[in-house]
N, C-alpha and C positions, 0 to 999 in steps of 0.2 A: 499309264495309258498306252504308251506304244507296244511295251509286252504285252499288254491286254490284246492290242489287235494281232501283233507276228503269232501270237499264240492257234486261236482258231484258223487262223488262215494257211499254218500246217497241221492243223490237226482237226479240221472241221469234219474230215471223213469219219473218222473214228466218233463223234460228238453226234453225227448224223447217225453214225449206225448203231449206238444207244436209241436214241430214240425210235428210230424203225423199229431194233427187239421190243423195246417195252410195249408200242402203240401195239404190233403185231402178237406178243404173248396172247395174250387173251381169244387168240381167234386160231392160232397154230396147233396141231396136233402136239400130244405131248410129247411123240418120239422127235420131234422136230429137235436138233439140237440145236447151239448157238453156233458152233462150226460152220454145221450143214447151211444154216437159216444165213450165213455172211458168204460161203463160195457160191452160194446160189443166187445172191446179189451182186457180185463181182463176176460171174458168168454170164447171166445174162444181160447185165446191165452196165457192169464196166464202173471202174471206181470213180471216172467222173462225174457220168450222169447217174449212177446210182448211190453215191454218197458225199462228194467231196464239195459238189456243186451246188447242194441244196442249204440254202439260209444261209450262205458264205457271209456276203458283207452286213447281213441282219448279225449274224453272232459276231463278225469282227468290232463291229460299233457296239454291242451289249459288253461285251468282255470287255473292250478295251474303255469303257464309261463305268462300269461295276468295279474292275478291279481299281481303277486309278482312287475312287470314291474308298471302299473298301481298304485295299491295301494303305493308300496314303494318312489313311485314318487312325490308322489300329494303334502304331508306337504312343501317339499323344491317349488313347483313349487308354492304352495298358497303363500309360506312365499314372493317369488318373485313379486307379483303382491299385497302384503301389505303395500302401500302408505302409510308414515305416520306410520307405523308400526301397523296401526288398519286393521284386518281382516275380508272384508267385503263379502256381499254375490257374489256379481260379480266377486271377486276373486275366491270363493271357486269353482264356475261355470266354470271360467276361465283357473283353476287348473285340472279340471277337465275333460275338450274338451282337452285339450293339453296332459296329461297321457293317457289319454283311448285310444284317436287317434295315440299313440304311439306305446300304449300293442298289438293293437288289427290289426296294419300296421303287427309287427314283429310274429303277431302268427297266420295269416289269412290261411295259408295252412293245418293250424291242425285245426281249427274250417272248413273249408271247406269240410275236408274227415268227421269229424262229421258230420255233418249235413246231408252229402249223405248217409251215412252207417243210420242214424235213419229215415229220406226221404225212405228210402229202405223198412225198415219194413211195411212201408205201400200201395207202390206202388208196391213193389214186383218183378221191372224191372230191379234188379241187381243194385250197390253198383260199378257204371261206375268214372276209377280213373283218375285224368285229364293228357291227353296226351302229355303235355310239363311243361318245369319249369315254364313258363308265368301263364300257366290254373292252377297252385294253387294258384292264386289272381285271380281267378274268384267269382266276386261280391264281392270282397274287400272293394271297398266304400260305399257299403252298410254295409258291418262288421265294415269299420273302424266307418262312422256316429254312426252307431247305437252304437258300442263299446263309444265311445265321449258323447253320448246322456245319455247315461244308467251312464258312470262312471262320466257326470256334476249330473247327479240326485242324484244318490249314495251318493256320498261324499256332495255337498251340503246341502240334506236333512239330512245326517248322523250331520254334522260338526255347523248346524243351530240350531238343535236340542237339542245337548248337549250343544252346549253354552247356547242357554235361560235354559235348565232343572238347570245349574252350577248356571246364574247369578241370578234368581227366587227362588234359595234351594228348589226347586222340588224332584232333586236326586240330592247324590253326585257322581262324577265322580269314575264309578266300574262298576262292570258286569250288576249291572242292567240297569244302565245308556246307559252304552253299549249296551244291546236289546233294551231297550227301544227306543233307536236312531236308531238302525238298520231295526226297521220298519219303521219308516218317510224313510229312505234309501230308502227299498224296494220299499214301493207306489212313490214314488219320480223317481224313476230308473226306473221302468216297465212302466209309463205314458209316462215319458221323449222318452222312445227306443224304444215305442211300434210300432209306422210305421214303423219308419228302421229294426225294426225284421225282422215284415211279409216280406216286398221285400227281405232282406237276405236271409229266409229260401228261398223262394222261387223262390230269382235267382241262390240258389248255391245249390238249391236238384236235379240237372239233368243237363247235360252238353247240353240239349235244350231243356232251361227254358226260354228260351229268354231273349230281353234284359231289363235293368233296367227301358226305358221310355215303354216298350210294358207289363210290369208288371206293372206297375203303372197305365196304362190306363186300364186292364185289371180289376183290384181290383177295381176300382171309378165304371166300367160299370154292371160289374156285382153283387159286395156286397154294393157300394158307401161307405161314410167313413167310418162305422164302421167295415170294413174288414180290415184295418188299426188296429184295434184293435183286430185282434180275435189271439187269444192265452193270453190273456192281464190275466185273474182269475190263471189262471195254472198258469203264469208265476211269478206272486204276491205268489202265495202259495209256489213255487221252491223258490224265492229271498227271502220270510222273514226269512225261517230257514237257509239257507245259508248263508245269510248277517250277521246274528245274531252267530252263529256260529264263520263265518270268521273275525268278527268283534273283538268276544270275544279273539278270539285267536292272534289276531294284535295286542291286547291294552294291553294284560299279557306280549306281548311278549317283545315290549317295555318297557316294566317297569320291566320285568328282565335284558337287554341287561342296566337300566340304562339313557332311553330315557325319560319314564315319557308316562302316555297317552299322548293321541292325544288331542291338543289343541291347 
């Protein structure tokens, strides 16, 4: 939980200016690039108040209530699905869709005012709070997939990684081992979640955003699939120092509590 919070709260600018690209794609011209589309928000608007400030402590308290839920979960849910007692990649995957679709069921109302308050920065149509207890699981199945998708990639590419680097003596299990896993993480996590993003951000940035099949046909007509992927570099660049980070601080921390890394 505490990596969950140090995480966004260095890296919420980058996690804001995902979501700006995506909400804004659909309304930018195509020569627009993603360069041009972030100096020209850091120009005119300066990296505080145009990205680093917006949904700050909504995403420190989502992150650091998902990942504690999520991460804490995964060892005992892998170790459950280790036939034979060998742990395989299907499990890790397995372990993985089950925690994240948990973390991200029980914390869908605080990633939902996220995303509107940073949605805001750039449409500028106000920061609209949802009008019953129901409307804070608006576009939750899209949070909860993506959340499922993002933390099978994560932990599998994390969990795949250090075991070959351990069984190869590549590295031995410690902080380097530990970055060095939590890149495979990243590119693993951002590829896996990247469609479920885009619909997320973009069915929960506006209380008429429409719906999930009218956003989906929307993205194929107008960007075709690789609008499915736009946010995907930012979001790679946000995951690696974060993962690596959150990682380091997960794997000390067991092994002072007496647990031992993760293996």
């Amino acid at each position: 939980g505490l990596a969950g919070a140090l995480q966004p709260a260095m890296f919420n600018a980058l996690d804001c200016l995902r979501v700006r690209w995506q909400v804004a794609r659909p309304l930018t011209l195509p020569s627009l690039s993603f360069s041009t589309f972030t100096l020209r928000i850091l120009r005119l608007e300066g990296i505080w108040h145009g990205l680093w400030r917006h949904g700050l402590h909504l995403n420190m308290m989502a992150v650091a209530a998902s990942q504690g839920v999520r991460v804490g979960l995964y060892p005992s849910v892998r170790d459950v699905f280790a036939f034979g007692g060998e742990v395989q990649p299907a499990s890790m995957a397995a372990a993985g869709m089950i925690s994240g679709s948990l973390a991200y069921a029980l914390t869908a109302p605080l990633f939902l005012i996220k995303v509107r308050a940073q949605a805001h920065a750039q449409h500028r149509l106000g920061c609209s709070w949802p009008s019953s207890a129901a409307a804070y699981w608006l576009g939750s199945s899209a949070l909860i997939i993506r959340g499922a998708l993002l933390t099978s990639g994560q932990m599998t590419g994390y969990d795949i990684t250090k075991r070959a680097c351990k069984r190869h003596g590549w590295l031995e299990d410690g902080p380097r081992l530990h970055i060095f896993a939590a890149l495979a993480a990243a590119l693993a996590a951002a590829t896996f979640s990247a469609p479920a993003d885009v619909v997320q951000t973009r069915l929960q940035s506006g209380p008429h955003a429409g719906s999930m099949a009218n956003i989906l046909t929307a993205i194929v007509r107008s960007e075709g699939l690789k609008g499915f992927y736009s946010g995907w570099t930012v979001n790679v660049l946000r995951l690696v120092p974060t993962f690596a980070l959150g990682s380091t601080i997960y794997e000390q921390a067991r092994n002072v509590l007496g647990l031992g890394y993760l293996c």
